[in-house]
C-alpha positions as CSV (number, residue, x, y, z in Angstrom):
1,X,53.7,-1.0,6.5
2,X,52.9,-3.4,4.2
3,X,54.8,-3.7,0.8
4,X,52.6,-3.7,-2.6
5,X,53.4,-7.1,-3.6
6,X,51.8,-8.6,-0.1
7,X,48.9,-6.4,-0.6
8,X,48.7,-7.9,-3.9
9,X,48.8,-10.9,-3.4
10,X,46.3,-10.3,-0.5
11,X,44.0,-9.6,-3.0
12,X,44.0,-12.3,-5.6
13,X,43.4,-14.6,-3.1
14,X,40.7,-12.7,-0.7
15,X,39.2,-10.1,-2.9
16,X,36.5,-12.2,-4.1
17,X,35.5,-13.7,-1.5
18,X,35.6,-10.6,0.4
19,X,33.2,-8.8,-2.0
20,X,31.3,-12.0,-1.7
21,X,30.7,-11.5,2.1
22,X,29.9,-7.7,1.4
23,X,27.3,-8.5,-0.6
24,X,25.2,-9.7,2.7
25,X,24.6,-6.4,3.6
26,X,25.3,-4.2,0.0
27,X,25.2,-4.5,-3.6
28,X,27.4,-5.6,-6.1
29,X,29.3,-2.2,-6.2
30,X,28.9,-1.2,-2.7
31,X,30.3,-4.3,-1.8
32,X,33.3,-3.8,-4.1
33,X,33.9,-0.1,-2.5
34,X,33.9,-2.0,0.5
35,X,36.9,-4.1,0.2
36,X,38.5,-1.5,-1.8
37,X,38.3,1.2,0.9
38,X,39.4,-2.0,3.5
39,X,42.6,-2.6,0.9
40,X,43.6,1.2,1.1
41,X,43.5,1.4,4.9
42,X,45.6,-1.9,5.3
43,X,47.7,-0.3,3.2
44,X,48.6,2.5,5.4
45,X,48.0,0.6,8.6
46,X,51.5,1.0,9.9
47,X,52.1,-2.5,10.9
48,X,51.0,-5.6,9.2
49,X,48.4,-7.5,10.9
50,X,49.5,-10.7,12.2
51,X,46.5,-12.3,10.4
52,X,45.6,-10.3,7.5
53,X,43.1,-12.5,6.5
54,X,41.2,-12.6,9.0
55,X,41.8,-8.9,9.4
56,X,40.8,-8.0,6.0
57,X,37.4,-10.2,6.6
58,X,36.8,-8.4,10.3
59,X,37.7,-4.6,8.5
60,X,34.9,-5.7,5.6
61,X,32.5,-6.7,8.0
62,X,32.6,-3.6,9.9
63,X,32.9,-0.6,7.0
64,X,29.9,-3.1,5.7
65,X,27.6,-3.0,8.6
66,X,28.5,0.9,9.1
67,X,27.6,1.6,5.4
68,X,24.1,-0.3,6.1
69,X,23.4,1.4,9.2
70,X,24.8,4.9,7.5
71,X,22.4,4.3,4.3
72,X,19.2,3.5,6.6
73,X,20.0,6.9,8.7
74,X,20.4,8.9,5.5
75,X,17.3,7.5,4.3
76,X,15.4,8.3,7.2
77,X,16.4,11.9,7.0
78,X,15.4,11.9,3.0
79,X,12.0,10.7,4.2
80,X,11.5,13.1,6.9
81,X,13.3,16.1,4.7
82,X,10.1,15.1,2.1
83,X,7.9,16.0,4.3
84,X,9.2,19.0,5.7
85,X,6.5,21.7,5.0
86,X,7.7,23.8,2.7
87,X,5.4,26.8,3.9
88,X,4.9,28.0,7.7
89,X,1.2,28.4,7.8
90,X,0.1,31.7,9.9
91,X,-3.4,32.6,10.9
92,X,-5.1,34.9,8.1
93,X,-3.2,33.6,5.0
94,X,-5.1,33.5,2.0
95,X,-4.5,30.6,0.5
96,X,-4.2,26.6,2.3
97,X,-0.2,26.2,2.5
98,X,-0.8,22.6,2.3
99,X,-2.8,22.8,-1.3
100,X,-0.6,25.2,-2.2
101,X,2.5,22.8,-1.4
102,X,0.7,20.1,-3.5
103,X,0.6,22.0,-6.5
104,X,3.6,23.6,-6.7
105,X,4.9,20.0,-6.7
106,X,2.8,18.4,-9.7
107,X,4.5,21.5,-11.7
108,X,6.7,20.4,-14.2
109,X,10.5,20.4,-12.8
110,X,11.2,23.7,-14.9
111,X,8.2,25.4,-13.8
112,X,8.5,24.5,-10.4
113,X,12.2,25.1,-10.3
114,X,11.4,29.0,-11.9
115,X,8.7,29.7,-9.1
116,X,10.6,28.7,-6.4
117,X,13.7,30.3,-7.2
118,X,11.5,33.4,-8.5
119,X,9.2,33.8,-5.2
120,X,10.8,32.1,-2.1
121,X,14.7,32.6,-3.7
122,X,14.1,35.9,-4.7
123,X,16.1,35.8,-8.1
124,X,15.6,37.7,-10.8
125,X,15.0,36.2,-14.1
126,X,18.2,37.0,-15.3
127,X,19.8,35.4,-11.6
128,X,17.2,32.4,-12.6
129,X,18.4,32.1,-16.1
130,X,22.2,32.0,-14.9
131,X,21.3,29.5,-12.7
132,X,19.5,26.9,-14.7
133,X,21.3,27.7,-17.5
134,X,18.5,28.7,-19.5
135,X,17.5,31.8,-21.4
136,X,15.6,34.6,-19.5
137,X,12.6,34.3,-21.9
138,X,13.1,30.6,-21.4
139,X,12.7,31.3,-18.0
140,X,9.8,33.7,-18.5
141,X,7.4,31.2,-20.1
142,X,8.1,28.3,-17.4
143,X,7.3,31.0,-14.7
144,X,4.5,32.3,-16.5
145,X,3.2,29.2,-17.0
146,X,4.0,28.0,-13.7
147,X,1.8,30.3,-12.2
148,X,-1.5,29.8,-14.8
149,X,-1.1,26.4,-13.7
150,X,-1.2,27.6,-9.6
151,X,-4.0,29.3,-10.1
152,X,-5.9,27.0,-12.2
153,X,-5.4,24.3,-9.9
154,X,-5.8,26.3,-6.6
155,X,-8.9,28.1,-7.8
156,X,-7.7,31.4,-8.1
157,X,-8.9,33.7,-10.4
158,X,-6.9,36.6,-11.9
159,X,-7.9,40.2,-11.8
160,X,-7.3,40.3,-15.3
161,X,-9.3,36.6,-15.9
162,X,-12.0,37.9,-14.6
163,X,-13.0,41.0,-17.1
């Protein structure tokens, strides 16, 4: 196991340079996660390596290229998680799930948040209100309002509206 004062040393004289070759495949702070999360596991490596610099320089390279390849998956499944559909269209709905889709999301954040909790969550308004933190008749108005907005933009015509 290697004793603080080597590891310390280690890093005065690598730790730049490290984050330095980091920084081909991350940013500035990724980079310097990098070589810090390298430090910690040489520091619990149960032997010293017989070259720790070159060690330390093979260790950064790898957790590097993993983080790369680990951001690029997890952005992939972002991108595909966006366009999940967020309604299973059956034959005989009333309305077009895609427009529907497109205009729950141009609500506003609190609006949207209140409808989708309200109608596909199944909360109360008190549940909603405990959730966002708001007040119920905070939570009221954005739901109300939330659904005016549906309808005007998906055509839809209230019962009421129409007397």
């Amino acid at each position: 196991m290697m004793q603080a004062a080597q590891l310390s040393a280690l890093f005065d004289a690598h730790g730049a340079r490290l984050v330095l070759y980091a920084r081909q495949w991350l940013d500035g702070s990724a980079a310097q996660d990098v070589v810090q999360e390298v430090f910690v596991r040489l520091l619990i490596e149960p032997a010293a390596p017989a070259n720790a610099k070159a060690w330390l320089f093979k260790a950064v390279r790898n957790e590097a290229i993993s983080q790369t390849r680990s951001g690029i998956r997890r952005h992939r499944r972002e991108q595909a998680c966006g366009r999940e559909e967020w309604f299973d269209p059956l034959p005989g709905d009333l309305i077009d799930a895609d427009a529907a889709r497109e205009a729950v999301q141009t609500l506003p954040e609190a609006q949207r948040e209140a409808i989708v909790l309200r109608i596909w969550g199944q909360l109360t308004l008190k549940e909603i209100a405990a959730v966002t933190g708001s007040s119920i008749s905070g939570v009221f108005e954005h739901y109300r309002a939330g659904l005016a907005a549906l309808r005007q933009r998906m055509g839809v015509i209230c019962q009421s509206e129409k007397q």
